[in-house]
DOVO-353473 format. One record per atom (N, C-alpha, C): residue in one letter; x, y, z. Coordinates in steps of 0.2 Angstrom, whole numbers, padded with zeros to 4 digits, always signed. Atoms other than C-alpha are relative to their C-alpha. Example, Ala and Ser with C-alpha at 12.3 -4.5 7.8 and 13.67 -1.06 7.14 Angstrom:
! DOVO-353473
A+0004-0006+0000 A+0062-0022+0039 A+0004+0006+0000 S-0004-0006-0001 S+0068-0005+0036 S-0004+0005+0003 
***
This chain:
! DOVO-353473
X-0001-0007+0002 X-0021-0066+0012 X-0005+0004+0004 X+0004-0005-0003 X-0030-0053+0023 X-0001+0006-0002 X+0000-0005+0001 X-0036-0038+0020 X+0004+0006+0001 X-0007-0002-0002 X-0022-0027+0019 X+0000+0009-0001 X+0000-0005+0002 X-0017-0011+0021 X+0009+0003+0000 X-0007+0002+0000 X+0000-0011+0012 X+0007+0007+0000 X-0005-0006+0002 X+0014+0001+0016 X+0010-0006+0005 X-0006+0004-0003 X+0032-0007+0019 X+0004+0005+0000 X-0005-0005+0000 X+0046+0006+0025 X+0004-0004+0004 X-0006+0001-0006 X+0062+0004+0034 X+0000+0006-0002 X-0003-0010-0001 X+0066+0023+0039 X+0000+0000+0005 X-0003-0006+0004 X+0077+0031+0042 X+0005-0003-0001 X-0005+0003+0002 X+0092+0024+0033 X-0001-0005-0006 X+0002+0005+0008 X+0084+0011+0021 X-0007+0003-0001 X+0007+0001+0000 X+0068+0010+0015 X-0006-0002-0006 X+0006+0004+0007 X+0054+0002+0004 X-0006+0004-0003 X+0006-0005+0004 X+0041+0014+0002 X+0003+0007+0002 X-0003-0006+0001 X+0050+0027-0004 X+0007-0001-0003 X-0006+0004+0004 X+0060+0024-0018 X+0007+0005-0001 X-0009-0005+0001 X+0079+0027-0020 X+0001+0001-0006 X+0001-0004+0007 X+0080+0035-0036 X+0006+0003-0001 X-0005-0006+0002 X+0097+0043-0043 X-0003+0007-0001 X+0005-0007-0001 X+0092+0061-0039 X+0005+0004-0006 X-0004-0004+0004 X+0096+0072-0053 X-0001+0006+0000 X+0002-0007+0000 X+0096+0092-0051 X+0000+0003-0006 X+0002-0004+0005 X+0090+0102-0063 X-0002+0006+0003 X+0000-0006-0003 X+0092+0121-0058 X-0006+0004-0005 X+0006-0001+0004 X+0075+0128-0065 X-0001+0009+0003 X+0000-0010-0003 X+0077+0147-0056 X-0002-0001+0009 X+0001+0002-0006 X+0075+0139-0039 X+0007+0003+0006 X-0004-0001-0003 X+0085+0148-0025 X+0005-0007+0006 X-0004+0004-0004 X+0097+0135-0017 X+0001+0001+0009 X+0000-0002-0007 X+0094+0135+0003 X+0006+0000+0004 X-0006+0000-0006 X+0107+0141+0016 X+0001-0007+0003 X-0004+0003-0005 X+0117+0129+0027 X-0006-0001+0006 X+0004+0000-0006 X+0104+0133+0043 X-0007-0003-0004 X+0005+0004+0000 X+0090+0129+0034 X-0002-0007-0002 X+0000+0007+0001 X+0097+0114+0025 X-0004-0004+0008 X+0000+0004-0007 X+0098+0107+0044 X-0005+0000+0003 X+0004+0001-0001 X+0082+0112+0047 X-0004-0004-0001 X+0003+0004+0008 X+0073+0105+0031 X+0002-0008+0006 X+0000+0007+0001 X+0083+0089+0037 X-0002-0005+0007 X+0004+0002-0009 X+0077+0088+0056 X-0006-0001-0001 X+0005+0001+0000 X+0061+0088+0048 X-0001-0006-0002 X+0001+0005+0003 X+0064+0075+0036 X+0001-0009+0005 X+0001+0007-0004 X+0070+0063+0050 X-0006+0000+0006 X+0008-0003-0006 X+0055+0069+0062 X-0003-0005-0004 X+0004+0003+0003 X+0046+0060+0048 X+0001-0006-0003 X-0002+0007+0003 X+0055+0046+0043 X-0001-0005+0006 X+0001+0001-0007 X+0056+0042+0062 X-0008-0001+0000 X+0007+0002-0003 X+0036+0042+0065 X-0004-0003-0006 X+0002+0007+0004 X+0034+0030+0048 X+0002-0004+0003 X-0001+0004-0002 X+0044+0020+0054 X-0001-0004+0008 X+0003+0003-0006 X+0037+0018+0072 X-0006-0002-0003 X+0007+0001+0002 X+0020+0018+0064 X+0000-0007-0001 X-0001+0005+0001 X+0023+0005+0053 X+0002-0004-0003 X-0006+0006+0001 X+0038-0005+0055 X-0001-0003+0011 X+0000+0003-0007 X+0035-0007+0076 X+0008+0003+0005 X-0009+0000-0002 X+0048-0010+0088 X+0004-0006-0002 X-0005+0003+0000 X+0065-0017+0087 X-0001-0002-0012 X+0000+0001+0007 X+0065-0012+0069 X+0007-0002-0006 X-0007+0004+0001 X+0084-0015+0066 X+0000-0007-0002 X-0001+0008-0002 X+0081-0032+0071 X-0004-0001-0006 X+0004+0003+0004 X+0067-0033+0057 X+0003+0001-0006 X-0002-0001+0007 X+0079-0025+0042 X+0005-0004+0000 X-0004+0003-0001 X+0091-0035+0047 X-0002-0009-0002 X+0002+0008+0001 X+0080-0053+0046 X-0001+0000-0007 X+0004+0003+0008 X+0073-0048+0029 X+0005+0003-0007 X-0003-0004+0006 X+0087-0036+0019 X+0007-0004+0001 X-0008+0003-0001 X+0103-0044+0027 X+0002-0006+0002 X+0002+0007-0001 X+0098-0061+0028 X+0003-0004-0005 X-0002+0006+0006 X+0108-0075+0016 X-0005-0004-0002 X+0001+0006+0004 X+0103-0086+0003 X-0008+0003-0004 X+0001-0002+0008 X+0091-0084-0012 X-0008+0005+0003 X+0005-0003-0004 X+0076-0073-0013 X-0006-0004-0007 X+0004+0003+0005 X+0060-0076-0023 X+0000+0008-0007 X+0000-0006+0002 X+0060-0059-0032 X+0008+0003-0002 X-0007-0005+0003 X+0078-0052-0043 X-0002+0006+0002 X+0000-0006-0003 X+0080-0035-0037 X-0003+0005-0008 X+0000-0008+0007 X+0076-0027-0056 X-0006-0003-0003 X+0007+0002+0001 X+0058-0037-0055 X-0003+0006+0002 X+0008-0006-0002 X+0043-0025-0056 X-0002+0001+0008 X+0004+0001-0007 X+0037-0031-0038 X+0004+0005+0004 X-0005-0004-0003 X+0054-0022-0031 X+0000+0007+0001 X-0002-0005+0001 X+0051-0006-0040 X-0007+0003+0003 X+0006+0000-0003 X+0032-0006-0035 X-0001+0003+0007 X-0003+0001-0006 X+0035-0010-0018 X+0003+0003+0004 X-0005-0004-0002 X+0047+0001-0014 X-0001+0006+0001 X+0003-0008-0001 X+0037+0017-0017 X-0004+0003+0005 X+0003-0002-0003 X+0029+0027-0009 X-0009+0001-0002 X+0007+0001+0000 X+0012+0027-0017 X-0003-0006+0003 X+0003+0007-0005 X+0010+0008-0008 X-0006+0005+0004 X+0007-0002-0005 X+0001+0018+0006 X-0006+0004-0002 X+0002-0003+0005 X-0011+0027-0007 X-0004-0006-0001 X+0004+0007+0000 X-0013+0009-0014 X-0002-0004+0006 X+0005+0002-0007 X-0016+0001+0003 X-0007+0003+0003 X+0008-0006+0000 X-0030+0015+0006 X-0007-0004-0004 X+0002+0001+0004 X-0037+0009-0009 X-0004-0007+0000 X+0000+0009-0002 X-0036-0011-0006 X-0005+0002+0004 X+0005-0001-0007 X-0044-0008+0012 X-0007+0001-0004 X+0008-0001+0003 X-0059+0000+0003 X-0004-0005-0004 X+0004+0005+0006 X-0062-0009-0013 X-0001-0008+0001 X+0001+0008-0002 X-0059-0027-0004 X-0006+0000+0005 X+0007-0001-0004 X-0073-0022+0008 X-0005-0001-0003 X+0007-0001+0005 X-0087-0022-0006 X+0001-0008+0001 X+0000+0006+0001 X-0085-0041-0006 X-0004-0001+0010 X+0003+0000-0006 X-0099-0046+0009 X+0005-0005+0005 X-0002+0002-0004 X-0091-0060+0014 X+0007-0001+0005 X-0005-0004-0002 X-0073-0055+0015 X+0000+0003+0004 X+0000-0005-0006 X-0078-0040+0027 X-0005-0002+0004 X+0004+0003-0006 X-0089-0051+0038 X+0006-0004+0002 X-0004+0004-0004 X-0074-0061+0042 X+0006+0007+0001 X-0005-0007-0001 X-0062-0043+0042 X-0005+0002+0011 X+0004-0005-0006 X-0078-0035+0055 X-0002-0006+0007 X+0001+0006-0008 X-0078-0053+0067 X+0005-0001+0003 X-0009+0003-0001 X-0060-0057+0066 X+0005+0005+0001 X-0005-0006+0002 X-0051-0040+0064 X+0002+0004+0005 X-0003-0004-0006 X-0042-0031+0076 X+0000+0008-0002 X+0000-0006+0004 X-0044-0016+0063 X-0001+0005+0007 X+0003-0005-0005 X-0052-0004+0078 X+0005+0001+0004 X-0005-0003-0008 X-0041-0005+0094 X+0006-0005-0002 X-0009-0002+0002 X-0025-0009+0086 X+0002+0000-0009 X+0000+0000+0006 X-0026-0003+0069 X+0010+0002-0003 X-0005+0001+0002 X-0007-0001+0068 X+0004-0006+0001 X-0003+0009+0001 X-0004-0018+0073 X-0001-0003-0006 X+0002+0002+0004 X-0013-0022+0059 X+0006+0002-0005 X-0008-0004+0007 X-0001-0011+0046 X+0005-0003+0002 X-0006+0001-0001 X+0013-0017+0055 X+0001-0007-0003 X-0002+0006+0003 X+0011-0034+0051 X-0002-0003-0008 X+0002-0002+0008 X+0004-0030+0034 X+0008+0001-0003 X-0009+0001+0003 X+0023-0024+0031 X+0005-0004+0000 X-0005+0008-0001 X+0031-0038+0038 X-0002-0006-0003 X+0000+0005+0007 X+0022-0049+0025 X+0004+0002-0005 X-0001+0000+0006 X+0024-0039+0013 X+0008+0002-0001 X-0008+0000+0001 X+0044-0036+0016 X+0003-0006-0002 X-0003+0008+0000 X+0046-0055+0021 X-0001-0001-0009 X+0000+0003+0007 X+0039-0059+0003 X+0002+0003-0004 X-0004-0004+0005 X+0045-0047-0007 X+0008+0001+0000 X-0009-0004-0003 X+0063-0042+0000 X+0005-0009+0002 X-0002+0004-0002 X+0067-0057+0009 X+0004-0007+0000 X-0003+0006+0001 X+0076-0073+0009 X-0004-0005-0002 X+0004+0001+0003 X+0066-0087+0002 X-0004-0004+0006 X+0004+0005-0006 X+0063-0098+0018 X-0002+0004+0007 X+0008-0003-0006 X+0056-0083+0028 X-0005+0002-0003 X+0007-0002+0003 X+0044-0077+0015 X-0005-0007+0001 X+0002+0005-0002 X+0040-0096+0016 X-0003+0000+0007 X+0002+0001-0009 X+0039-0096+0036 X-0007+0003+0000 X+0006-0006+0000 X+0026-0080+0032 X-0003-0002-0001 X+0006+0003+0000 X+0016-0087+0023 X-0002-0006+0003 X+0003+0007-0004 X+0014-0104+0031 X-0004+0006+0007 X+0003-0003-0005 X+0010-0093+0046 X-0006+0004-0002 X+0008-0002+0001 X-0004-0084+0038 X-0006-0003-0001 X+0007+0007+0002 X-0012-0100+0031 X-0002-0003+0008 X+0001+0002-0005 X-0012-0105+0049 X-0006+0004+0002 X+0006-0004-0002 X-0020-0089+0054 X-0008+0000-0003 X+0005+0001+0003 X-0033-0092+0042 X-0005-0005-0001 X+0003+0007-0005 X-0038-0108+0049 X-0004+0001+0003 X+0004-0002-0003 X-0046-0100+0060 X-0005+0007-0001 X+0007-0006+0003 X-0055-0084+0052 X-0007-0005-0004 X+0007+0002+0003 X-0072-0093+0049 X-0005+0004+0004 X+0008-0002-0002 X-0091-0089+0052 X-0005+0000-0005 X+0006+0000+0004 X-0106-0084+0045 X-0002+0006+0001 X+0000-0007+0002 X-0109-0067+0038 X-0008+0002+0002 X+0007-0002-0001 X-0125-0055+0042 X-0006-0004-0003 X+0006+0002+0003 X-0134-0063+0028 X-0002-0007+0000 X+0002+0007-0001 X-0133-0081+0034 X+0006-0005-0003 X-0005+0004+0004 X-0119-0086+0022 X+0008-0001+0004 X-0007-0001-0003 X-0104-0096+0030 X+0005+0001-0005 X-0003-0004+0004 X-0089-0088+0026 X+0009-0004+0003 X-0005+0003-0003 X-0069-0096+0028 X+0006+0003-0003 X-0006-0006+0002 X-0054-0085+0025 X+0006-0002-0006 X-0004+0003+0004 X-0046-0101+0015 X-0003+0000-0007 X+0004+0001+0005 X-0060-0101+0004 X+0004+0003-0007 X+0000-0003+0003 X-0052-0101-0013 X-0001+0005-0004 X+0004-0007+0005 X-0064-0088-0023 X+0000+0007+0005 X-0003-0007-0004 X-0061-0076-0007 X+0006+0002+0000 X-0006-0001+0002 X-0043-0078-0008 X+0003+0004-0007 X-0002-0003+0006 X-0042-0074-0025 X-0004+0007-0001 X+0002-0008+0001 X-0055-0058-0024 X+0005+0003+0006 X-0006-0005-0006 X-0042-0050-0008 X+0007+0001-0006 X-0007-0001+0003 X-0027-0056-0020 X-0003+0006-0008 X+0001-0004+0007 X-0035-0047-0037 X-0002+0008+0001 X+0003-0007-0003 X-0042-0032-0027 X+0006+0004+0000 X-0007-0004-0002 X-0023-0028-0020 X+0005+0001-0004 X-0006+0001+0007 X-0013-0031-0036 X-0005+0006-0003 X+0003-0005+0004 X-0026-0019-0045 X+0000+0007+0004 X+0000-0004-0001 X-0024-0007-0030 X+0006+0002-0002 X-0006-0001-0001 X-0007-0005-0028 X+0005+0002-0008 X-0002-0001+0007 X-0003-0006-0048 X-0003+0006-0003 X+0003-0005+0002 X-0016+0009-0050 X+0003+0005+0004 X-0004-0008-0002 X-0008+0019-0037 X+0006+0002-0001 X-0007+0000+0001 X+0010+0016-0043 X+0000+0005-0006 X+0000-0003+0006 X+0004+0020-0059 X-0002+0007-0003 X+0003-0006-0002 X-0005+0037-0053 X+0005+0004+0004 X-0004-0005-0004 X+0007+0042-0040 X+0006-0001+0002 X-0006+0001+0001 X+0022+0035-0043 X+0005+0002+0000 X-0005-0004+0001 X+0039+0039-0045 X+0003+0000-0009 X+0000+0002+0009 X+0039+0033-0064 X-0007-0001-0001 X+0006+0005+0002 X+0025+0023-0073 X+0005-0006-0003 X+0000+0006+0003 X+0026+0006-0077 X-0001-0002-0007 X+0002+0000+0008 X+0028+0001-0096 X-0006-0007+0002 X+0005+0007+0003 X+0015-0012-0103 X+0004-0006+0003 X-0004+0007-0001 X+0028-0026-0101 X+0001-0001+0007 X+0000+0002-0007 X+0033-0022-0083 X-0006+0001+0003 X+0008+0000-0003 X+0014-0020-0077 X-0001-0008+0001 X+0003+0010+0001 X+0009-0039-0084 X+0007-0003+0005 X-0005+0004-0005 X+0027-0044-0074 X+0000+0004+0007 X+0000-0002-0006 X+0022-0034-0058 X-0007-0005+0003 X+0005+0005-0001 X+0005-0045-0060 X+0003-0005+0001 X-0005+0006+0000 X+0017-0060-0063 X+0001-0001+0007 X-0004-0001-0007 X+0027-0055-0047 X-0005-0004+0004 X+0005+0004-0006 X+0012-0056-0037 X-0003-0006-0002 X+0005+0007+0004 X+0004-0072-0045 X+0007-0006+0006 X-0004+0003-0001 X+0019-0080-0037 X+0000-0003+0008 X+0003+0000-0008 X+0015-0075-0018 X-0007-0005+0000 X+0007+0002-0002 X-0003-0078-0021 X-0001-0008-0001 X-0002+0007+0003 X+0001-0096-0028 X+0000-0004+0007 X-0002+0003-0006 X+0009-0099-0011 X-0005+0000+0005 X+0005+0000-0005 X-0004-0092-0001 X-0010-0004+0000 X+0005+0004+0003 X-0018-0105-0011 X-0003+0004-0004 X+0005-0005+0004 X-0025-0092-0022 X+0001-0005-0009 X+0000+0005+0007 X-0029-0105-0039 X-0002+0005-0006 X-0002-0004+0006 X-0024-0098-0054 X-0003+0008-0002 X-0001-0008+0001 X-0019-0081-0051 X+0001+0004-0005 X-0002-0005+0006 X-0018-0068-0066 X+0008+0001-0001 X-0007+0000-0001 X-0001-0066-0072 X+0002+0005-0004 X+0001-0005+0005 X-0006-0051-0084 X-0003+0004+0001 X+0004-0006-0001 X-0015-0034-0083 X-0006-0004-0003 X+0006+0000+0002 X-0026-0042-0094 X-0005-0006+0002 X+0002+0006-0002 X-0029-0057-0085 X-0002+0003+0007 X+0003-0004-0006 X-0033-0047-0069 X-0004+0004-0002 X+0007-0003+0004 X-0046-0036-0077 X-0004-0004+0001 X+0006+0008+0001 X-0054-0054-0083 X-0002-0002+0006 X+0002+0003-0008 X-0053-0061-0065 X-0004+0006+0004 X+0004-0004-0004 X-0060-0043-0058 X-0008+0000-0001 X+0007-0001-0001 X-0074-0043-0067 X-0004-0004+0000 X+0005+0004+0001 X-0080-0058-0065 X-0003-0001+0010 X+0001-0001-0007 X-0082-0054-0046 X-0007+0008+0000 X+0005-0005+0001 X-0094-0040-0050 X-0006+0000+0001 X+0009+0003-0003 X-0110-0047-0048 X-0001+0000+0008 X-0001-0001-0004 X-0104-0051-0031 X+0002+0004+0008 X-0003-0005-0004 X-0098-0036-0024 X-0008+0008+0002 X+0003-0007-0001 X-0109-0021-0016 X+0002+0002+0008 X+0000-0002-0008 X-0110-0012+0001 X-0003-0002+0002 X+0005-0001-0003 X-0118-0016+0015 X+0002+0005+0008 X-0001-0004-0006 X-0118-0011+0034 X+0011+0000+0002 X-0008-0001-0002 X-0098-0016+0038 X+0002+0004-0006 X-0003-0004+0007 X-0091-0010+0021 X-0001+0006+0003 X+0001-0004-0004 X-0098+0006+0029 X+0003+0004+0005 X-0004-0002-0007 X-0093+0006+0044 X+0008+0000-0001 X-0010-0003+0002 X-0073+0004+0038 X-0003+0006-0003 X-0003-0006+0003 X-0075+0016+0026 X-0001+0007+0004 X+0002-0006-0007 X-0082+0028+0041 X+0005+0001+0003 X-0008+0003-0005 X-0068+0021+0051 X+0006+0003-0003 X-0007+0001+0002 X-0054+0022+0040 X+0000+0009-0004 X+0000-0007+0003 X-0060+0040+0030 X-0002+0005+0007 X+0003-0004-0005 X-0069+0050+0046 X+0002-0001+0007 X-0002+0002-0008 X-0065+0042+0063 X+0008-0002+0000 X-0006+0002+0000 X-0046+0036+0058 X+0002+0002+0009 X-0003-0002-0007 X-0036+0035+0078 X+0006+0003-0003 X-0005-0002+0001 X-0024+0048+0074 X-0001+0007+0003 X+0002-0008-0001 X-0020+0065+0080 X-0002+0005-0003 X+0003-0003+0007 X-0027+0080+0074 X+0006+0002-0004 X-0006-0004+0006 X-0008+0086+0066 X+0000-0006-0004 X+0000+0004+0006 X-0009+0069+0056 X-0006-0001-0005 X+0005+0000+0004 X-0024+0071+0051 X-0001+0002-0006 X-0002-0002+0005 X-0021+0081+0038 X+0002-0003-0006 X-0001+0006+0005 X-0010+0071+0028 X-0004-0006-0002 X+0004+0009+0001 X-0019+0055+0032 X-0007+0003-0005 X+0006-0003+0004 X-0035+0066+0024 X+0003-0001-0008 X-0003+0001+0006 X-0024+0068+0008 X+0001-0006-0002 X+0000+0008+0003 X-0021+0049+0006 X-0005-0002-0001 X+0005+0004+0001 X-0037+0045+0008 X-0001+0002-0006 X+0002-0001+0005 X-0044+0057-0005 X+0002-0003-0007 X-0002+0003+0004 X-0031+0051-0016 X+0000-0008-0003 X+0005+0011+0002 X-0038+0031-0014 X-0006+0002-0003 X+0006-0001+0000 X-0053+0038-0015 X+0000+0000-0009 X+0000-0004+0008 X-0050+0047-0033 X+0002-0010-0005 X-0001+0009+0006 X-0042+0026-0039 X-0006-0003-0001 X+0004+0008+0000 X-0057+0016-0036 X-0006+0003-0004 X+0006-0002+0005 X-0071+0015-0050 X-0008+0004+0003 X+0008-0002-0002 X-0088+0024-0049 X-0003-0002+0003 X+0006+0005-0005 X-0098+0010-0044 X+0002-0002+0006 X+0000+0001-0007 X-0089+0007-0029 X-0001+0005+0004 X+0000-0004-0006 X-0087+0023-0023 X-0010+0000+0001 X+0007-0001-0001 X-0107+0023-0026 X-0002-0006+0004 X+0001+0007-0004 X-0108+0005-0016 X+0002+0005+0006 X-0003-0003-0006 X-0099+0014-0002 X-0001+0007+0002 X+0003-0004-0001 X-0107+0029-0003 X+0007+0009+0001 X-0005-0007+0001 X-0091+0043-0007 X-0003+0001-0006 X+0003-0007+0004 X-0092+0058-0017 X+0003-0003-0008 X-0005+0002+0007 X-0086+0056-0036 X-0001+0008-0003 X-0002-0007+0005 X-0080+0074-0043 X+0003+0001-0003 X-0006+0003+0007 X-0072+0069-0060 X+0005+0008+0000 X-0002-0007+0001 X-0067+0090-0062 X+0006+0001+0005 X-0004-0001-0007 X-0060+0091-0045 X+0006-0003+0000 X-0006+0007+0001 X-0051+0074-0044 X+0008+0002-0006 X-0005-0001+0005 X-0041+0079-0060 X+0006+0005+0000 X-0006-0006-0002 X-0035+0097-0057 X+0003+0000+0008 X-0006-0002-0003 X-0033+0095-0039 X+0002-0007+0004 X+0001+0008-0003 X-0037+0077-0032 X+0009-0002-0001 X-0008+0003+0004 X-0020+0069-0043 X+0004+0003+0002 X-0007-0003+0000 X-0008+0082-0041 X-0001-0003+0009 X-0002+0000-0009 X-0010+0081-0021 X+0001-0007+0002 X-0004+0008-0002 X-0008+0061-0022 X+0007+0002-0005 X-0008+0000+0001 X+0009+0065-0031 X+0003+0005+0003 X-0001-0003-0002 X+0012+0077-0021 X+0002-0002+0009 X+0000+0002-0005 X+0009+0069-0004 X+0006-0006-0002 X-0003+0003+0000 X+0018+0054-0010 X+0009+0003-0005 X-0007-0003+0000 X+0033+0063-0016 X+0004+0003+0006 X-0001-0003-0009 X+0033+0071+0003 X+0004-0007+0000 X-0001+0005-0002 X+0034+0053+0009 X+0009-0003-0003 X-0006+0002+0005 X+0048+0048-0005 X+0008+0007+0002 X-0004-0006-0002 X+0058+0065+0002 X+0001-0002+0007 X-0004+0003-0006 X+0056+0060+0020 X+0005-0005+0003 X-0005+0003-0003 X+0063+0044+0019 X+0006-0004-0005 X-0004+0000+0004 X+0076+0047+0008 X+0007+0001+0003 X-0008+0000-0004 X+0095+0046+0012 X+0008+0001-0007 X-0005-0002+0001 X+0112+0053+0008 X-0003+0003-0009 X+0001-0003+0007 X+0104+0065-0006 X+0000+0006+0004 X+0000-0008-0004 X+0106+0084-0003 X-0007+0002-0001 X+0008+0000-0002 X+0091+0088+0007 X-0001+0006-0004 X+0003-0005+0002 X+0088+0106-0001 X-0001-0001-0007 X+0001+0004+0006 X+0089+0098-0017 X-0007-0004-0001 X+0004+0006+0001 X+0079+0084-0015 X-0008+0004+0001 X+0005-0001-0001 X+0066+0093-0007 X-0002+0009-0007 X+0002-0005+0002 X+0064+0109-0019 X+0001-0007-0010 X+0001+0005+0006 X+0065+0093-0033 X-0009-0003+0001 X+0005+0002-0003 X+0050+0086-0022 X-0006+0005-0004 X+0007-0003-0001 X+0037+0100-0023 X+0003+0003-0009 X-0001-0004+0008 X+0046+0107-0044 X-0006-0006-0002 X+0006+0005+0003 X+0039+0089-0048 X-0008-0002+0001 X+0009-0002+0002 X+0022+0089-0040 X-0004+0003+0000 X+0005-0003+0002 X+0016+0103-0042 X+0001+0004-0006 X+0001+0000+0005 X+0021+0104-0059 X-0006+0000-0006 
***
């Protein structure tokens, strides 16, 4: 398992981050948009479903929804498991933010990310193939999430060395395995549950940890948590372990300040980040050297991660009426 930065869409016409939800209208004094502007509204909406989906599904993306959503014969995941409902949303990219950061604090995890990683000059290769795991093993038939992984462990054959501080470091290594797997279940479960399109009860939390305990089994990770409380237990036992140093730094420099994107992406991608930023505990933001404004974060930090990821959940959304959806979009988060 590698360092991940987890966002899985098919857009426009399916899609995984960005949940399908039965849209309910509730008229709350909201004027109902013309015809012209519908049509506007919905040329934006495919503008943006469109450049998720180049971003991070690639090319020949047909061909990719096709290998993993309309592919025969069994999956590992029922469709009404936690991992699906998770998955599916739009908060992923928020959690993936998050992941990326807090798996960095681990030295020698991001000594093998900062030798091995293509992160800089193809950081959307990276993503791309971050969703095509994380589709394969969640969405897919059971003998390509199988292929996937087997294909990873391969890759990871090969990620070895030896970190700045002298320590050799091996990608199979199970105790790093299992800090990347415990990092990204705890992101992605706190960004679901922060900027989500519901929250997760108690019962389906410890079965979304379950879910993933399933992957990570496959991918060598020895005795994965299969409960909220049982991820806790394994996180904190990683804590001694984890600080910043020079790399950890440098991503978060990279990925918060220098990200390769234009300046009209910027903007959003700014909003995402702050939103990871607001999930991760004190002490790392203080290892990594971000801000922590409890005051700020609550009134404005939150609402603008339920709000971006409501965007996202609106762009790539289908056969819901657009002026609807979108005047449901911004009642809810800026509620």
């Amino acid at each position: 398992m590698s360092l991940t930065l987890g966002i899985v869409v098919f857009a426009r016409g399916d899609t995984f981050a960005g949940a399908m939800v039965p849209y309910q209208w509730h008229d709350k004094g909201m004027v109902r948009l013309p015809d012209s502007v519908n049509e506007r509204v919905e040329s934006v909406r495919i503008a943006l479903a469109d450049a998720l989906r180049d971003r991070v599904i690639g090319d020949n993306a047909e061909d990719k929804q096709a290998a993993v959503m309309l592919a025969p014969g069994p999956r590992w995941f029922a469709p009404d498991r936690p991992i699906h409902k998770v998955h599916m949303d739009a908060s992923m990219f928020i959690g993936g933010m998050r992941a990326l950061l807090f798996q960095s604090l681990h030295p020698l995890a991001m000594a093998g990310v900062a030798q091995h990683s293509d992160y800089r000059s193809d950081p959307w290769g990276r993503l791309q193939r971050t969703a095509d795991f994380l589709a394969a093993t969640t969405f897919g038939p059971a003998d390509l999430a199988q292929q996937t992984i087997e294909r990873i462990r391969t890759v990871h054959t090969r990620v070895v060395g030896t970190a700045s501080d002298g320590r050799a470091y091996s990608a199979n290594d199970p105790h790093l395995l299992r800090w990347v797997h415990v990092a990204e279940v705890d992101s992605f479960l706190r960004a679901y549950q922060a900027y989500g399109a519901d929250t997760l009860t108690a019962e389906e939390a410890d079965g979304y940890v379950e879910d993933m305990a399933v992957i990570a089994r496959a991918l060598g990770v020895p005795a994965p948590p299969t409960s909220v409380q049982g991820l806790r237990d394994q996180l904190a036992m990683y804590r001694y372990e984890l600080k910043g140093t020079a790399e950890s730094a440098d991503v978060a420099k990279y990925l918060l300040l220098e990200p390769p994107l234009p300046f009209t992406s910027k903007i959003p991608y700014s909003l995402i980040s702050a939103a990871a930023i607001a999930l991760l505990p004190v002490w790392a933001r203080v290892e990594l050297k971000l801000p922590y404004l409890p005051v700020a974060e609550k009134i404005v930090v939150k609402p603008i991660g339920q709000f971006v990821a409501s965007t996202i959940r609106w762009a790539t959304a289908v056969n819901q009426p657009t002026a609807e959806t979108l005047s449901d979009t911004l009642d809810s988060a800026l509620s």
